[in-house]
N, C-alpha and C positions, 0 to 999 in steps of 0.2 A: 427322772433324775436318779432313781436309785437303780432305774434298770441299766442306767450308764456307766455310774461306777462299777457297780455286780461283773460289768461286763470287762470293762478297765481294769479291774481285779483280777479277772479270772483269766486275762488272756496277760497282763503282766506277772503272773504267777506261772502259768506256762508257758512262756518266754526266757522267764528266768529259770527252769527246772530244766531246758531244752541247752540253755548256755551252758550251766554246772553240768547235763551231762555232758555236752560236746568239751567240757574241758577235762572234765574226769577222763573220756573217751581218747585226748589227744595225751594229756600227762600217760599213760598207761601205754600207750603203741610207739608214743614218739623216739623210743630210741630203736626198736625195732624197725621200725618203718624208715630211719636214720641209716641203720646197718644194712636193709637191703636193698638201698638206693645207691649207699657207698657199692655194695658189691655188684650190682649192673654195670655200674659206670666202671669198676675196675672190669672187671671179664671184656666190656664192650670196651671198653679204649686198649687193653690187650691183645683183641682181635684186630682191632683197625692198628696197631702196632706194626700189627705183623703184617698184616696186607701192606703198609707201606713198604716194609724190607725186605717184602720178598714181588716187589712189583717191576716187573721189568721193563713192560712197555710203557709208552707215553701215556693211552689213554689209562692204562690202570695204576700210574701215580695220581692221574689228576680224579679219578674216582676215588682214590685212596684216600687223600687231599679232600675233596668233597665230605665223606665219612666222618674225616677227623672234625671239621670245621660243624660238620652237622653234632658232632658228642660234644663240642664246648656249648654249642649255643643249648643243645636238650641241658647239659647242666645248668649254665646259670636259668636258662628256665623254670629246673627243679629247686636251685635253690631260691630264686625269687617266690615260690609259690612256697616253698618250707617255711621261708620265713616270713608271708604276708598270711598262712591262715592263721597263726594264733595271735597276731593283729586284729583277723578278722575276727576272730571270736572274745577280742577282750575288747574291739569296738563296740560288739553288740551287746555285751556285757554293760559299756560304759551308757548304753543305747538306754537299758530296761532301767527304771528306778529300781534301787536297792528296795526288798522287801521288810 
């Protein structure tokens, strides 16, 4: 009995130390890590800009085309996953009992 709690204790305690840092860890990057997602997506959808305007034949619109449809869909996948981790890390927060 006591070796259950000891053990319940000790791994709810580093559960909860693992949380606080992954939030520490996410408040601290998250605007940087914001700024250089922003700037991928700008350079990349600037390149596939321009591969459209300056595409002359049929197949290298529809590649072009291709490109751009593939840089929407990577974004809303970045942003579903920007905004499901720190979901995820206050679900598991809500997971651990408070100490």
């Amino acid at each position: 009995m006591i070796l259950k709690f000891l053990t319940e204790a000790t791994l709810d305690g580093s559960l909860q130390s693992i949380i606080n840092n992954l939030q520490t860890l996410m408040d601290s990057f998250w605007k940087y890590i914001v700024l250089a997602l922003a700037a991928v997506v700008v350079v990349w959808g600037a390149y596939v800009g321009i591969k459209i305007a300056l595409a002359s034949r049929y197949e290298d619109k529809i590649n072009s085309r291709d490109m751009l449809k593939n840089l929407i869909i990577g974004v809303v996948i970045i942003f579903v996953i920007a905004m499901g981790a720190p979901l995820l890390i206050e679900g598991l927060a809500a997971w651990v009992p408070a100490a």
